[in-house]
TORVEX-598945 format. One line per 5 residues: for each residue x, y, z of C-alpha. Coordinates in steps of 0.1 Angstrom, whole numbers. Layout:
BEGIN
X,Y,Z ~ ...
//
This chain:
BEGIN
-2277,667,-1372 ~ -2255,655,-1345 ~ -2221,659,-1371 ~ -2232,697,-1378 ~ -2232,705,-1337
-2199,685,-1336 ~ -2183,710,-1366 ~ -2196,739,-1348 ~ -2179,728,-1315 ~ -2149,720,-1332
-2148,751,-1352 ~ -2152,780,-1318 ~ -2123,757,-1302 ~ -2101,767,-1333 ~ -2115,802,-1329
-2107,807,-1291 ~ -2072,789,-1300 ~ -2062,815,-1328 ~ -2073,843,-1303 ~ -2050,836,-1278
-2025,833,-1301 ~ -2029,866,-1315 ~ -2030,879,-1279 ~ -1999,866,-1272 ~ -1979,872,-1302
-1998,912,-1293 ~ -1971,906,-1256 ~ -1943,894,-1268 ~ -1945,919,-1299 ~ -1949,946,-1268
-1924,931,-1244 ~ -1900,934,-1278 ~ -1906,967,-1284 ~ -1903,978,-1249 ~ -1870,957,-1247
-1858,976,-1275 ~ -1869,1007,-1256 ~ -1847,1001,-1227 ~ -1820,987,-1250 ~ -1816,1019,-1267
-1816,1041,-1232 ~ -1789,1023,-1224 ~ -1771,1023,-1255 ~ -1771,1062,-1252 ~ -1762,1060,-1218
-1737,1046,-1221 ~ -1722,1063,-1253 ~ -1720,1086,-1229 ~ -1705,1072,-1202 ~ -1677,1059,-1225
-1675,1095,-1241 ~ -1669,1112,-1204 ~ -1643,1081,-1195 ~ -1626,1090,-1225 ~ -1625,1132,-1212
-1615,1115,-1178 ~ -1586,1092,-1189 ~ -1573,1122,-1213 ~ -1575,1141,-1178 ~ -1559,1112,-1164
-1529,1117,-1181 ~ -1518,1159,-1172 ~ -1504,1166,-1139 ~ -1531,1186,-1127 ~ -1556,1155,-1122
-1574,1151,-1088 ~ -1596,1124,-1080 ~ -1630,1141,-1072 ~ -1637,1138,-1032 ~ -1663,1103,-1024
-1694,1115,-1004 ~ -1721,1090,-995 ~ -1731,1068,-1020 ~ -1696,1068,-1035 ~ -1680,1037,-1018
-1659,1010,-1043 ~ -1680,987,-1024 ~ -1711,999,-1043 ~ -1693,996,-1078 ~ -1684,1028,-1082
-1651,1040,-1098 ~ -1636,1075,-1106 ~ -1654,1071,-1143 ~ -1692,1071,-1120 ~ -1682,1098,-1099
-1681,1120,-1126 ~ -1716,1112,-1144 ~ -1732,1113,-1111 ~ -1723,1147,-1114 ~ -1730,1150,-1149
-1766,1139,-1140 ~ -1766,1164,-1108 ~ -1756,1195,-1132 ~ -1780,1182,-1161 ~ -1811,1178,-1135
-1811,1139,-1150 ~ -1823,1113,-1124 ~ -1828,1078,-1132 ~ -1862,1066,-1139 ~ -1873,1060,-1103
-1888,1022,-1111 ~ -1849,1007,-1124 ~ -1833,1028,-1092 ~ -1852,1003,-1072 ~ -1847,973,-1087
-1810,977,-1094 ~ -1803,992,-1059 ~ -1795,1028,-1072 ~ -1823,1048,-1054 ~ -1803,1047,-1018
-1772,1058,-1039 ~ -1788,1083,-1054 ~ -1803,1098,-1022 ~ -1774,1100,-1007 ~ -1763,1123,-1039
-1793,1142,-1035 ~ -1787,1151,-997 ~ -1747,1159,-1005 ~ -1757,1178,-1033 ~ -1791,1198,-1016
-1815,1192,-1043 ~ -1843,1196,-1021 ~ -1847,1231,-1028 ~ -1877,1230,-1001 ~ -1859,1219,-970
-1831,1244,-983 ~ -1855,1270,-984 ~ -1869,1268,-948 ~ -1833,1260,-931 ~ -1825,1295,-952
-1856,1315,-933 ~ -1847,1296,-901 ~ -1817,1305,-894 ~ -1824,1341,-905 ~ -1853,1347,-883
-1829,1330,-854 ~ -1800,1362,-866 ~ -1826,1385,-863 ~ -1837,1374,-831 ~ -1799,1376,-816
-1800,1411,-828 ~ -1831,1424,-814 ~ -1822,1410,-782 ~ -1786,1429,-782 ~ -1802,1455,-793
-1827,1456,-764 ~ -1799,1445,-741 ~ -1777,1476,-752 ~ -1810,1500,-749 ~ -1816,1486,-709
-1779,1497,-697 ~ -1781,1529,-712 ~ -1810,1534,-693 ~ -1795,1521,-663 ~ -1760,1543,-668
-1788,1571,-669 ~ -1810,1570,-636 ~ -1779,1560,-622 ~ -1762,1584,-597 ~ -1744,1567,-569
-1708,1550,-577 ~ -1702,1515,-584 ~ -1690,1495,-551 ~ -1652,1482,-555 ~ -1657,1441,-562
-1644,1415,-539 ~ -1614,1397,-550 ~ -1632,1363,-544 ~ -1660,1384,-567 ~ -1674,1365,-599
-1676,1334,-610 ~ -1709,1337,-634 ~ -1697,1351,-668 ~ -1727,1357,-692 ~ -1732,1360,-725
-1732,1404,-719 ~ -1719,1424,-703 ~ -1724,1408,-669 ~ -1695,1416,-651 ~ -1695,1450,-649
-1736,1453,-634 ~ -1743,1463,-603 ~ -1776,1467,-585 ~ -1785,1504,-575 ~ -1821,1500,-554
-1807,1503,-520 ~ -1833,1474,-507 ~ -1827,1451,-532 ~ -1791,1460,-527 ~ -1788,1447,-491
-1816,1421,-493 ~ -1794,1407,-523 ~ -1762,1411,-500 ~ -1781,1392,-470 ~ -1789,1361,-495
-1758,1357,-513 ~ -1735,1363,-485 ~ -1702,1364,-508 ~ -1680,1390,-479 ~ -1658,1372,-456
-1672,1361,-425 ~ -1646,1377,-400 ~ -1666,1396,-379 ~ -1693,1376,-352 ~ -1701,1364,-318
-1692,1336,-319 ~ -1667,1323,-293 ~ -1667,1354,-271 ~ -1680,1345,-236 ~ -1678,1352,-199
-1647,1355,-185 ~ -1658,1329,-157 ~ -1671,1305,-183 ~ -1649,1278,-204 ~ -1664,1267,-240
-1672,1228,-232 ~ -1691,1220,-271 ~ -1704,1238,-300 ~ -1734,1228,-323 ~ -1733,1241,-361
-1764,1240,-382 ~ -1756,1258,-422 ~ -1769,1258,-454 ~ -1747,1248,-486 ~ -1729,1272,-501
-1741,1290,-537 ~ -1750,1271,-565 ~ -1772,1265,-603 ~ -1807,1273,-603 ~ -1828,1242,-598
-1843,1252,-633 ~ -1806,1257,-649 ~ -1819,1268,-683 ~ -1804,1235,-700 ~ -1838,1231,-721
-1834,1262,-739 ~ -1866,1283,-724 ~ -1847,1309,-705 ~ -1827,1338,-712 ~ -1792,1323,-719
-1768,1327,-689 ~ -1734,1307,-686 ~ -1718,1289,-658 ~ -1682,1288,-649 ~ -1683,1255,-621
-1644,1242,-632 ~ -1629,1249,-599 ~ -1595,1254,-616 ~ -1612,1279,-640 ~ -1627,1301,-620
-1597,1306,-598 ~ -1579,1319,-617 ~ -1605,1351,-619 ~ -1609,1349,-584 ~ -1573,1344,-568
-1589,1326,-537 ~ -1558,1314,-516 ~ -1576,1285,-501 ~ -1588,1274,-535 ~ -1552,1273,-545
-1541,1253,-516 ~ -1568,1231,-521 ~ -1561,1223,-554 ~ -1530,1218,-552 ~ -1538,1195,-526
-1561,1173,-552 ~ -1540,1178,-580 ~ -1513,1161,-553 ~ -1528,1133,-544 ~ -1553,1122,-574
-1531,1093,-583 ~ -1542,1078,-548 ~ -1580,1078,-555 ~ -1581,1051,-578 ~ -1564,1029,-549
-1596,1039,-522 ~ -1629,1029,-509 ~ -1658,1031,-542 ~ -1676,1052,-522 ~ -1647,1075,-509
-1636,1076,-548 ~ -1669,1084,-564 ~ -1674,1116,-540 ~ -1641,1128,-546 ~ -1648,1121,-582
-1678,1140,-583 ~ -1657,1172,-573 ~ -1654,1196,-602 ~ -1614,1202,-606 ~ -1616,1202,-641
-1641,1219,-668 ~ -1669,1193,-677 ~ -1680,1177,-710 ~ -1716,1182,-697 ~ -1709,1218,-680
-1724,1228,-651 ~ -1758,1208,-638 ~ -1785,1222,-619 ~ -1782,1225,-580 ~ -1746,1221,-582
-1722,1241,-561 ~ -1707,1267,-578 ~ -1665,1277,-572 ~ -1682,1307,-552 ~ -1699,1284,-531
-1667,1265,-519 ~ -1653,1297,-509 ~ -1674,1305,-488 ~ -1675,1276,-468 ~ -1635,1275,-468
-1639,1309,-452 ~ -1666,1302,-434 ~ -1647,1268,-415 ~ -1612,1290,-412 ~ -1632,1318,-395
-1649,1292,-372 ~ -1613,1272,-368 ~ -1601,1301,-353 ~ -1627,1311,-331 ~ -1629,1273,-321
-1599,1256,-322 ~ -1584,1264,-294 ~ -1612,1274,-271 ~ -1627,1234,-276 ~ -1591,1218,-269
-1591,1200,-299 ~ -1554,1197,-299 ~ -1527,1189,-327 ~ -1536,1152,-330 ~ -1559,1141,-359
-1594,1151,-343 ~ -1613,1131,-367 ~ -1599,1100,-353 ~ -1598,1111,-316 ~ -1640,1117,-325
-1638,1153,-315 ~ -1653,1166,-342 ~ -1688,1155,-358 ~ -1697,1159,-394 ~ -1732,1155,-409
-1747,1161,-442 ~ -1775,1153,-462 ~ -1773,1129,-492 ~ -1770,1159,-518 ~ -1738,1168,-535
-1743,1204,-529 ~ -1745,1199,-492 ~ -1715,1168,-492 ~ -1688,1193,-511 ~ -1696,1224,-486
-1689,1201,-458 ~ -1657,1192,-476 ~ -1648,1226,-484 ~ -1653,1237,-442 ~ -1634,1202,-432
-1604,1216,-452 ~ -1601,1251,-438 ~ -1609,1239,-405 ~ -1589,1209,-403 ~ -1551,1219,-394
-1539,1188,-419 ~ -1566,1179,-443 ~ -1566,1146,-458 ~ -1583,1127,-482 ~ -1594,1101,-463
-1613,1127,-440 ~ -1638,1134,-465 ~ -1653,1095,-459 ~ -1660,1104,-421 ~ -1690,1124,-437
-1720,1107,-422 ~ -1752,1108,-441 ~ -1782,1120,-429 ~ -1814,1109,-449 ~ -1836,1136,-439
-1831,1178,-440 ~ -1838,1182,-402 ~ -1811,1157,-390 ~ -1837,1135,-369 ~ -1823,1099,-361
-1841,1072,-382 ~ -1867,1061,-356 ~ -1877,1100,-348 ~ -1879,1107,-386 ~ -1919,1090,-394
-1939,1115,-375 ~ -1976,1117,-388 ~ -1982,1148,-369 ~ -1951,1166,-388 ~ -1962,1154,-419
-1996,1163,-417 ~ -1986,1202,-405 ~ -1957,1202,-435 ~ -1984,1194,-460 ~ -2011,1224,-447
-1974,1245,-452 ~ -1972,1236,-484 ~ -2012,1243,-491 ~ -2008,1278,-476 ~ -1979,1287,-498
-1999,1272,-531 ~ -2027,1296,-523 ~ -2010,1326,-514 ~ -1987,1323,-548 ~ -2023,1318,-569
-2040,1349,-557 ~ -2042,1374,-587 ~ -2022,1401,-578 ~ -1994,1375,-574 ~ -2003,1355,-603
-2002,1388,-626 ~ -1970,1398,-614 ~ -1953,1366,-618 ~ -1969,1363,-653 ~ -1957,1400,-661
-1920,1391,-650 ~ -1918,1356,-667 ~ -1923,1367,-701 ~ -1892,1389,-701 ~ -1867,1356,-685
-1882,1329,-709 ~ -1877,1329,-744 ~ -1900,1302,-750 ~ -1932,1298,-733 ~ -1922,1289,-695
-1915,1250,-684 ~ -1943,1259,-656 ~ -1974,1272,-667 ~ -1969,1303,-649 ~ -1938,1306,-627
-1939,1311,-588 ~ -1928,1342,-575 ~ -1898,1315,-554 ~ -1888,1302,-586 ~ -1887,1338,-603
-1869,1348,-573 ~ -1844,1318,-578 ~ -1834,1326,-613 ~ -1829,1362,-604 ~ -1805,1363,-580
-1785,1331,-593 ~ -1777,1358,-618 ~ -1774,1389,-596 ~ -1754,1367,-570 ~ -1728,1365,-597
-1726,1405,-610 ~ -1748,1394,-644 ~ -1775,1418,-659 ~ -1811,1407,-652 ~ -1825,1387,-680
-1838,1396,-714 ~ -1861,1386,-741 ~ -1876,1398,-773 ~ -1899,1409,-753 ~ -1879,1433,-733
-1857,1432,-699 ~ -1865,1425,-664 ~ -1854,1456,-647 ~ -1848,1459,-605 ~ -1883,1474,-601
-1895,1443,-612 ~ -1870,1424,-591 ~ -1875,1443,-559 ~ -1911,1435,-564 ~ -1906,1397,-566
-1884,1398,-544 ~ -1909,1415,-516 ~ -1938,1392,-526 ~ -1916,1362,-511 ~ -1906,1378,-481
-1941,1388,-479 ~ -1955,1350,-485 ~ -1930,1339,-460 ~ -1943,1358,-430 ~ -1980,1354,-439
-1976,1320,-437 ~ -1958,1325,-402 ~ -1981,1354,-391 ~ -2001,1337,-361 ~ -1983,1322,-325
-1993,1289,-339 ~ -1994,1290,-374 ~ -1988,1255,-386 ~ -1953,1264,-399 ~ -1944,1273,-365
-1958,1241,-350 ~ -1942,1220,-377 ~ -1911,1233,-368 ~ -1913,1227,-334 ~ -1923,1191,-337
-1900,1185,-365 ~ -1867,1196,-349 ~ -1878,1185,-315 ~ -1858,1152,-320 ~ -1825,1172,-335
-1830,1201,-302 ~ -1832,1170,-276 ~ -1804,1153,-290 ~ -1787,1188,-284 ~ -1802,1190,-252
-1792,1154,-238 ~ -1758,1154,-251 ~ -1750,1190,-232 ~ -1760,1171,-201 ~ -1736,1143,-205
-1709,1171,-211 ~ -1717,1185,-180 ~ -1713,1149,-163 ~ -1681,1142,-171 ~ -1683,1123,-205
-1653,1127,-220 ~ -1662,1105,-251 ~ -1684,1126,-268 ~ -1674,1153,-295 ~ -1670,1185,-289
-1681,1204,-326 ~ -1705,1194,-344 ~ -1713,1202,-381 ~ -1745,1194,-394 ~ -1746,1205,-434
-1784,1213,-445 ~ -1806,1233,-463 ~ -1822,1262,-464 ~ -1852,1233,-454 ~ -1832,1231,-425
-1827,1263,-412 ~ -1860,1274,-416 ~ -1879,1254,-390 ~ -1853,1254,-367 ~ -1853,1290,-369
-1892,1287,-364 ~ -1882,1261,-331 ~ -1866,1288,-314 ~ -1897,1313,-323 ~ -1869,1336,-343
-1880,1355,-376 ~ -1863,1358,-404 ~ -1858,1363,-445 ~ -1852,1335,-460 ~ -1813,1321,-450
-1791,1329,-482 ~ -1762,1306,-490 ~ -1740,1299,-462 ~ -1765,1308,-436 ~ -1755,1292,-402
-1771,1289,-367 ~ -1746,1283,-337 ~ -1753,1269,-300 ~ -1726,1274,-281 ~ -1726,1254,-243
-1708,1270,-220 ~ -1699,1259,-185 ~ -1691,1274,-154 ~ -1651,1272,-145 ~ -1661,1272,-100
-1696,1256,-100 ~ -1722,1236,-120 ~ -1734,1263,-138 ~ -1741,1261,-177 ~ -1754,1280,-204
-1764,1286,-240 ~ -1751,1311,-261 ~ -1773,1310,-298 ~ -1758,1327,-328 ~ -1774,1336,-364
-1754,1345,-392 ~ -1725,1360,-366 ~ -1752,1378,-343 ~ -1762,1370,-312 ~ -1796,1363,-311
-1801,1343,-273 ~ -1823,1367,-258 ~ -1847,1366,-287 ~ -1850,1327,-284 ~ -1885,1311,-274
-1871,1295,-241 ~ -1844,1323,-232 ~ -1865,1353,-228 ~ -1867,1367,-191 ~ -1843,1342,-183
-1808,1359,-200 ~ -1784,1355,-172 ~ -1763,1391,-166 ~ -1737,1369,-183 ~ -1754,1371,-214
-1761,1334,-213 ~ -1794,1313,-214 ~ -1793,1289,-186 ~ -1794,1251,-200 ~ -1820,1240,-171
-1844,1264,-196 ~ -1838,1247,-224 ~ -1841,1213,-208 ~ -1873,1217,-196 ~ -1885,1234,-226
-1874,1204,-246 ~ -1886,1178,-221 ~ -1919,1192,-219 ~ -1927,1230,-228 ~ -1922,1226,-263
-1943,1194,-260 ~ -1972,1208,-244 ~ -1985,1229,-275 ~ -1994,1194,-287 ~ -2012,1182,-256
-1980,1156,-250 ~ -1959,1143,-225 ~ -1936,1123,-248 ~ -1925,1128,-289 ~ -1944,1094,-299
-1975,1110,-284 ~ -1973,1146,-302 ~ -1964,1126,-337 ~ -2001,1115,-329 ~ -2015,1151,-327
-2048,1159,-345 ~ -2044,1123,-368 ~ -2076,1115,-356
//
């Protein structure tokens, strides 16, 4: 019993044993036949490989033999020679790839996608780069088309002549016919001519006073000169509009003779910057001579907007020069001339633009006696944190956001927007200021409105926009105390007393002190100080300015104030002036003291600054 079980054991272990070798001789019997497989695919391949290097070396041998080109993929480095190169592209033509499992083990599959990318074998992405680029062609030509269908309609309501350009005229080119468009609506006309402010400033007030009277000091307050859009169209979304900002460039359209003498001045001395202050080389640096790699960047002073303050300081040089005794001697040393500006570049290169027309002998090294101010209304540092101002600039700011969502407001702005974006807006529905912004940046500059697919922006359309701001501006200002007014008030207090104070030290004799005073802002800036002195106005265009002029008695102790707005004299409109205009034509400076010291204080229940920067913080 116990030997059968044992031949029974014995004889499954021989069993199992001959199974598994049957199983594997079954592998190795299938390895061999797969071997021989891949033997033979290779085998043919390369019979044919050695038939094509035979074709190529018989090639080889005539004159007319040219290496084919290597594209990616090629390099010797990867092992490949003139003979792969040519059934690569035996394989391309034949639509033979290598099986997909030995291109990964033997490194082929990254040379072989780079063949496939040369070669465009994906017929797919082909395909759609095909449709894409026609839909794009089509879209050029329905907006040319479009473009060509608004002048003709333009050329046909049409009846009054075009106005003979400036020679300082554009420096916008477009990609249309931009030069050669001119505004017809006689409102938006002058409303456009009141904001861009491109004629020569050589007719104005200033400097004409009393006979009796001797010019002691002048105080200048201006906006920077044109420039971009703060939304330049650099993402793509807008109707595309081109920028000429290569100072060099652009002269030579407009002729400017300052421009010229200018740069020839920087062309002059540009081997010297290199030796100067870091801070005095990166601002002159920063100056556009040249055309840029990057073009034009938003908020950037345009060539126009140099010009104008070159004219703008040669006007004022010689309504000034002489009258303030500056003399021949360098005045910027002799600290009789003061020069502010905020921290922007567009408001640091209009300065520089007014220090070299108004400067006899313009140097370099002037441009670093440029002081810095860190806030738009010029306050000094301690004067600047005012709760009170903040508070009244933020229910500003409120008033503006509601008036610009109401629906009549919000329809037209959504009405214009679709015909100046191609792409759906970077705001989710413009602001009638932004709208505004874009418009004129290109009407400044002679360039047809903007157009889309969609159609054209015509001046109805403009004029309207345009009226909405004006409109927003003067609601918000409609009351006596509206809190724009107030905020202007308490915002350029510290600014109007420094103005205030420093007349009085004039007047006593302080010879120390400068006479002119430049102080290069915004349109931020001229606003509430125009709102100070209880004076109404559209919104300042480019190269905007607001003049006090102290005048002084030449027989007694007599002073007054002449004010100036954009060349006019505006004194007997001012807050603090009115019933008190002297025959003269002046506004005495004992009104404008007191007004300062404790008037203009008053409206905030105050008898000092600190104390009115605590108004309604309760």
């Amino acid at each position: 019993m116990f030997i059968s079980k044992k031949r029974s054991v014995i004889c499954l272990l021989l069993i199992l044993l001959a199974s598994v070798w049957i199983v594997f001789q079954n592998i190795s019997l299938y390895k061999s036949i797969f071997k021989f497989k891949r033997i033979r695919e290779d085998v043919a391949q390369m019979s044919r490989l050695h038939a094509l290097k035979n074709r190529v070396n018989a090639k080889q041998g005539g004159l007319d033999f040219q290496p084919p080109p290597r594209f990616e993929g090629e390099e010797p480095s990867d092992g490949y020679t003139v003979e792969d190169m040519y059934f690569r592209r035996w394989q391309v033509a034949h639509n033979v790839e290598p099986v997909r499992k030995s291109r990964e083990k033997t490194g082929e599959d990254r040379k072989w996608k780079g063949w496939a990318a040369h070669h465009n074998t994906n017929s797919r992405l082909q395909a759609n780069f095909e449709a894409m680029k026609q839909r794009q062609e089509y879209h050029m030509q329905h907006v040319e088309a479009l473009k060509r269908q608004h002048f003709a309609e333009l050329e046909k309501r049409s009846d009054v002549d075009e106005d003979s350009e400036d020679n300082d005229g554009n420096t916008g080119t477009a990609d249309d016919m931009s030069s050669s468009y001119t505004i017809t609506r006689t409102w938006l006309k002058e409303r456009l001519a009141n904001y861009c402010r491109f004629k020569d400033p050589t007719i104005g007030d200033e400097g004409a006073g009393p006979e009796e009277y001797s010019l002691k000091s002048v105080y200048v307050f201006a906006r920077h000169g044109d420039r971009t859009p703060i939304e330049n169209g650099k993402t793509g979304k807008l109707a595309p509009f081109k920028w000429e900002c290569s100072l060099t460039e652009a002269n030579k359209k407009i002729g400017s003779l300052h421009m010229t003498r200018f740069l020839k001045l920087m062309n002059l001395h540009l081997k010297d910057v290199n030796t100067m202050d870091p801070e005095l080389r990166s601002t002159i640096q920063r100056i556009p001579l040249r055309e840029w790699s990057i073009g034009c960047y938003s908020s950037q002073l345009t060539p126009q907007g140099w010009i104008q303050h070159m004219r703008l300081g040669d006007f004022m040089k010689k309504r000034y020069w002489h009258a303030l005794q500056l003399g021949s001697v360098d005045p910027m040393n002799s600290h009789k001339i003061s020069i502010k500006s905020t921290a922007t570049q567009r408001t640091i290169q209009s300065a520089i633009a007014f220090m070299f027309a108004f400067l006899p002998s313009f140097k370099l090294e002037d441009i670093a006696k440029i002081r810095i101010a860190e806030n738009p209304t010029f306050c000094m540092e301690r004067h600047c944190l005012c709760g009170a101002a903040e508070s009244l600039k933020d229910r500003v700011a409120a008033q503006y956001t509601a008036l610009r969502k109401e629906k009549n407001t919000t329809l037209l702005s959504k009405s214009v927007s679709k015909y100046m974006y191609i792409k759906d807006p970077l705001y989710s529905i413009p602001n009638p200021s932004r709208l505004v912004e874009l418009l004129t940046a290109r009407s400044c500059h002679g360039s047809a409105l903007p157009c889309t697919k969609k159609g054209c922006v015509d001046e109805e359309m403009f004029e309207r926009v345009f009226k909405t701001v004006d409109s927003i501006n003067s609601q918000v200002r409609a009351t006596k105390n509206s809190s724009a007014k107030l905020y202007g008030r308490l915002a350029m207090h510290p600014v109007l007393t420094s103005i205030s104070t420093t007349i009085g030290y004039i007047d006593k004799g302080q010879a120390r002190l400068p006479r002119f005073y430049l102080n290069m802002g915004h349109d931020i800036t001229l606003i509430p100080l125009l709102d100070a002195l209880g004076l109404t106005y559209p919104w300042p265009g480019y190269a905007s300015r607001l003049v006090f002029e102290h005048w002084h008695h030449i027989t007694n102790d007599l002073s007054g104030l002449k004010i100036i707005y954009n060349g006019v004299d505006v004194t007997h409109r001012v807050r603090f002036c009115q019933n008190l205009q002297e025959n003269n034509g002046l506004c005495p400076y004992e009104a404008f003291r007191q007004f300062m010291n404790s008037e203009n204080l008053r409206v905030f229940d105050a008898a000092t600054y600190e104390e009115a920067c605590m108004w309604n913080m309760d």
